[in-house]
C-alpha positions as CSV (number, residue, x, y, z in Angstrom):
1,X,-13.1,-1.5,12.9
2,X,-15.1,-4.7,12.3
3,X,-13.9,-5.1,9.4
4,X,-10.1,-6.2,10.4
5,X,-11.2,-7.5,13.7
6,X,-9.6,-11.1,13.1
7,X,-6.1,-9.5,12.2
8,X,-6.2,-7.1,15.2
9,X,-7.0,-10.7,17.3
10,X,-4.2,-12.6,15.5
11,X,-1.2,-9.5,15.9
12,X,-2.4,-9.7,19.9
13,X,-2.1,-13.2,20.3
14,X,1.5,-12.8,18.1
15,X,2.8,-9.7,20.5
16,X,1.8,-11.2,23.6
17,X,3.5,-14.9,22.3
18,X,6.6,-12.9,22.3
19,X,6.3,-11.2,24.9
20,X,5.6,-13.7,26.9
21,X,8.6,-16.2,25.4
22,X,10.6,-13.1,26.2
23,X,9.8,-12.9,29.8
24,X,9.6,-16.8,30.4
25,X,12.8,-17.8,28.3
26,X,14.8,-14.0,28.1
27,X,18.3,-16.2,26.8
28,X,16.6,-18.1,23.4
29,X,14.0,-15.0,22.7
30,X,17.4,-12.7,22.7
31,X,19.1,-15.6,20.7
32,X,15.9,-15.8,18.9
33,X,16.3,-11.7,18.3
34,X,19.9,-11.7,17.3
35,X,19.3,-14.7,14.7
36,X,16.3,-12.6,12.6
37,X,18.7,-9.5,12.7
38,X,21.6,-10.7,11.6
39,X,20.5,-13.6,9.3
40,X,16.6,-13.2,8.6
41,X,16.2,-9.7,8.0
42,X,19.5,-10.1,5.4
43,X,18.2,-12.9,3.5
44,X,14.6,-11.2,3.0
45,X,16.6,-8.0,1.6
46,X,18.4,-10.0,-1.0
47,X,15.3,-11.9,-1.8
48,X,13.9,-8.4,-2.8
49,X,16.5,-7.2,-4.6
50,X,16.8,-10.1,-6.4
51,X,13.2,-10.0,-7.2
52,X,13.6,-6.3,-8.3
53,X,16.0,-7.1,-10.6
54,X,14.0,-9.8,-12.0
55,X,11.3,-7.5,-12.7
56,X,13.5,-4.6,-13.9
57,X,15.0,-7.2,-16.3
58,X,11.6,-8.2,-17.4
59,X,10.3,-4.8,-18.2
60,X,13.5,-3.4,-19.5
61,X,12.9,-6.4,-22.6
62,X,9.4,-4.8,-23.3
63,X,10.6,-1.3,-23.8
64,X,10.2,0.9,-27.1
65,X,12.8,2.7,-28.8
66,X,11.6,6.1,-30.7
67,X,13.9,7.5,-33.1
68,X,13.1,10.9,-34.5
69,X,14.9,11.8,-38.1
70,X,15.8,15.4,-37.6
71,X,13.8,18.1,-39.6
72,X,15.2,20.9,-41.4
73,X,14.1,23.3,-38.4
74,X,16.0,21.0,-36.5
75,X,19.0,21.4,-38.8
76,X,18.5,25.2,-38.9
77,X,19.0,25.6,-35.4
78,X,21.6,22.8,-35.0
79,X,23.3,25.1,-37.3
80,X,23.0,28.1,-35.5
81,X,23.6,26.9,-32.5
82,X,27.3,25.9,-33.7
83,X,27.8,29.1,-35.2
84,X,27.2,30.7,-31.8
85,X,29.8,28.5,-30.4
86,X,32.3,29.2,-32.7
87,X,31.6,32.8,-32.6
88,X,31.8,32.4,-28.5
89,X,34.7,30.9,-28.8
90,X,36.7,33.4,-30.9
91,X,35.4,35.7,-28.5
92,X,37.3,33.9,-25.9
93,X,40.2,33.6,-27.5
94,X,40.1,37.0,-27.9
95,X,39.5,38.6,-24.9
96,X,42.3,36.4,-23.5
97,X,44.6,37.0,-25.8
98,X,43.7,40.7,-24.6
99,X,44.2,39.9,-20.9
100,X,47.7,38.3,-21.7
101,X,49.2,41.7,-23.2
């Protein structure tokens, strides 16, 4: 608790600065309100998506490409795996051709 003593201090005196512009001078802390919500709060999203992009852009350059040169395993059941869907596809054809009669 110690420990962040000075930053509990510091968001106190912050708060109550606020609150007490809001109760002294209510028109400029609403004005004051309005302005960080409808230009501040914009501007600091862009800045992080701008950022985010920078970074993604960054790390995008230092990715590795693996390439795998297919086996004959890989072959062997590429094959059979279109020879299933041409024999599931004349079965198809033939149960509609059923259905149609």
């Amino acid at each position: 608790m110690m420990k962040y003593r000075n930053k509990y201090i510091a968001t106190a005196v912050a708060g109550g600065t606020v609150i007490g512009a809001a109760y002294i001078l209510p028109r400029e802390a609403f004005q004051a309100f309005v302005l960080g919500w409808l230009f501040l709060i914009p501007v600091a999203v862009a800045v992080f998506l701008a950022y985010g992009l920078r970074e993604y852009m960054k790390d995008r350059n230092n990715r590795i490409m693996v390439s795998i040169r297919p086996s004959d395993a890989m072959k062997a059941i590429a094959r059979r795996e279109a020879e299933l869907q041409r024999e599931k596809e004349l079965l198809y054809e033939e149960l509609s051709k059923g259905v149609k009669r």
